[in-house]
KOLPAFI-954702 format. One record per residue (C-alpha): residue in three letters; residue number from 0; x, y, z. Coordinates in nm, 3 decimals. Layout:
{code = ALA | pos = NUM | u = X | v = Y | w = Z}
...
REM end
This chain:
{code = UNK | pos = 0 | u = 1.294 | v = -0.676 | w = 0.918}
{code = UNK | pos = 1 | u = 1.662 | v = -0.774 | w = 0.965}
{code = UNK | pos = 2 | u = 1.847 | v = -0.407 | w = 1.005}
{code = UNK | pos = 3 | u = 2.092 | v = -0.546 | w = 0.707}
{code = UNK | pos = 4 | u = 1.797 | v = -0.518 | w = 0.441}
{code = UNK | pos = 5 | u = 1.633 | v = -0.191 | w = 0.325}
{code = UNK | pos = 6 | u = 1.209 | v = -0.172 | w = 0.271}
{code = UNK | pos = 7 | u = 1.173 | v = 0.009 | w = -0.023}
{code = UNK | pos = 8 | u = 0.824 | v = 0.063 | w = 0.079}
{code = UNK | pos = 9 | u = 0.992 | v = 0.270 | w = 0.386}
{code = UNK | pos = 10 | u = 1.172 | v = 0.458 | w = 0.152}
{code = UNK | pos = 11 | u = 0.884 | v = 0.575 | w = -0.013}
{code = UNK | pos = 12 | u = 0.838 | v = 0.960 | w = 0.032}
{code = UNK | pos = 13 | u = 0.486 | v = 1.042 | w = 0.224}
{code = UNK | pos = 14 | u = 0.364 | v = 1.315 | w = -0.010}
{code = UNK | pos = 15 | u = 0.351 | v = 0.961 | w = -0.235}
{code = UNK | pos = 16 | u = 0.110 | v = 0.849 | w = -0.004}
{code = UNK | pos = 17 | u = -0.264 | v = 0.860 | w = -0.190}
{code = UNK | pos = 18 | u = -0.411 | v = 0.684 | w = 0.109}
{code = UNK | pos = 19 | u = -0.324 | v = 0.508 | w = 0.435}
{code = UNK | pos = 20 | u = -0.477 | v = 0.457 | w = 0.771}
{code = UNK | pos = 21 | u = -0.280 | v = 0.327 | w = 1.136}
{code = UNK | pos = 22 | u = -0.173 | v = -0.026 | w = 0.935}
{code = UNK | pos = 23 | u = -0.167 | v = 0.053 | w = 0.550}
{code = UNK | pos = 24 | u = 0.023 | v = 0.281 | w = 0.307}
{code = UNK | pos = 25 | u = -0.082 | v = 0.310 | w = -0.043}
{code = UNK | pos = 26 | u = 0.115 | v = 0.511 | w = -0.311}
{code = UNK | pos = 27 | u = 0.133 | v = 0.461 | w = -0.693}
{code = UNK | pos = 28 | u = 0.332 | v = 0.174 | w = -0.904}
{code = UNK | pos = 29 | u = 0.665 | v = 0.372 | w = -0.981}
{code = UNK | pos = 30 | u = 0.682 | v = 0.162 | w = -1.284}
{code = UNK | pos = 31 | u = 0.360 | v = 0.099 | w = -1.347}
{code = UNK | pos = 32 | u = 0.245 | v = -0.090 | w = -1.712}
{code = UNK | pos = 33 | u = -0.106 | v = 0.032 | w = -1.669}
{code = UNK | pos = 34 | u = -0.220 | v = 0.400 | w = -1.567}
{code = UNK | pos = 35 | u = -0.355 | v = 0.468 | w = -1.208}
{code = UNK | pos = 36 | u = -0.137 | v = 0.103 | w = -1.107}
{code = UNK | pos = 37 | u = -0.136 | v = 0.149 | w = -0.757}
{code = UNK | pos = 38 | u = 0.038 | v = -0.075 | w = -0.446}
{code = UNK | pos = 39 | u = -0.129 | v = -0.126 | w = -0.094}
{code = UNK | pos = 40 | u = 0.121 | v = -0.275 | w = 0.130}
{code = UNK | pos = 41 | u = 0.109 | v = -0.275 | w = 0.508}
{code = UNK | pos = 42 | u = 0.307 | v = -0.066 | w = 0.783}
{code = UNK | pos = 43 | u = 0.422 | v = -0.389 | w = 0.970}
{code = UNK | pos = 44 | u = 0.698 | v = -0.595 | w = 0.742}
{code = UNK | pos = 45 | u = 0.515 | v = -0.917 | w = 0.630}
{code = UNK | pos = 46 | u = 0.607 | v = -1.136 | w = 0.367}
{code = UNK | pos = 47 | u = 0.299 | v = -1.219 | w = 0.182}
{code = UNK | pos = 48 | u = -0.086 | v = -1.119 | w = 0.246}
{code = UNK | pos = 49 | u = -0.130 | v = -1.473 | w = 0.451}
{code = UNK | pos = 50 | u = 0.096 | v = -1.321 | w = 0.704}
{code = UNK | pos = 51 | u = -0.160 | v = -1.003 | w = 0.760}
{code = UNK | pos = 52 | u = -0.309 | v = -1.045 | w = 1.102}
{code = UNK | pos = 53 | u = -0.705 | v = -0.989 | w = 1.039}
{code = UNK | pos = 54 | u = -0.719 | v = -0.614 | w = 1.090}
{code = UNK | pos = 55 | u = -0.466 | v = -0.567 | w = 0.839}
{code = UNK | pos = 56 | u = -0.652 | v = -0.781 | w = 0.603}
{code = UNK | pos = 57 | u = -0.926 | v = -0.537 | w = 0.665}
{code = UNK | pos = 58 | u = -0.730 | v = -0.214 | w = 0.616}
{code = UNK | pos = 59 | u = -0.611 | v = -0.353 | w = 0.277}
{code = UNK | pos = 60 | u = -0.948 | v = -0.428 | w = 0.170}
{code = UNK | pos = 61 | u = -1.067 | v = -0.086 | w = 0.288}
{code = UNK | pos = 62 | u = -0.774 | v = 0.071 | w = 0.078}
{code = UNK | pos = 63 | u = -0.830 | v = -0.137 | w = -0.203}
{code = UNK | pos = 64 | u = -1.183 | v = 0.020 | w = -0.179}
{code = UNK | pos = 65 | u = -1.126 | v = 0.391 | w = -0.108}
{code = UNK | pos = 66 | u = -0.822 | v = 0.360 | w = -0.386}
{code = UNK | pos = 67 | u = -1.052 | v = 0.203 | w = -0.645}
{code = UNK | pos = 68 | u = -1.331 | v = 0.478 | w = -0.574}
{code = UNK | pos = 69 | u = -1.047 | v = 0.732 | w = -0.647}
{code = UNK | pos = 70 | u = -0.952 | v = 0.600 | w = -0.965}
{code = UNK | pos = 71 | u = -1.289 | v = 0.561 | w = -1.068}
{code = UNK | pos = 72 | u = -1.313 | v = 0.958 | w = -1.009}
{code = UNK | pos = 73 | u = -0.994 | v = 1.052 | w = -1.139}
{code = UNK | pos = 74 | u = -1.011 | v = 0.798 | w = -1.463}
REM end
């Protein structure tokens, strides 16, 4: 990412963080519309999920797992 333009996913405190592994961070929707709204985004800048390299398709799909077994526990 160009130095000039700020991730607000980097900006995003750790003790946010409700699950990550080596290439994935998930943390909960600041603004969320529905409860338990939670984002999965990856360590590595990408634009869109078609720019994921396979193993970080697989870590998202893992979190998307783990975060959904969560929610099912906590809602």
């Amino acid at each position: 990412m160009p130095p000039d333009l700020k991730c607000p996913f980097c900006a995003t405190p750790d003790e946010e963080t409700v699950w990550s592994n080596e290439l994935v961070v998930a943390f909960r929707d600041r603004f969320a519309v529905s409860r338990g709204h939670t984002l999965l985004v990856t360590v590595r800048h990408i634009e869109t999920y078609f720019d994921a390299n396979p193993w970080e398709q697989q870590a998202l799909w893992q979190g998307v797992e783990a975060v959904k077994r969560a929610l099912d526990t906590s809602h």
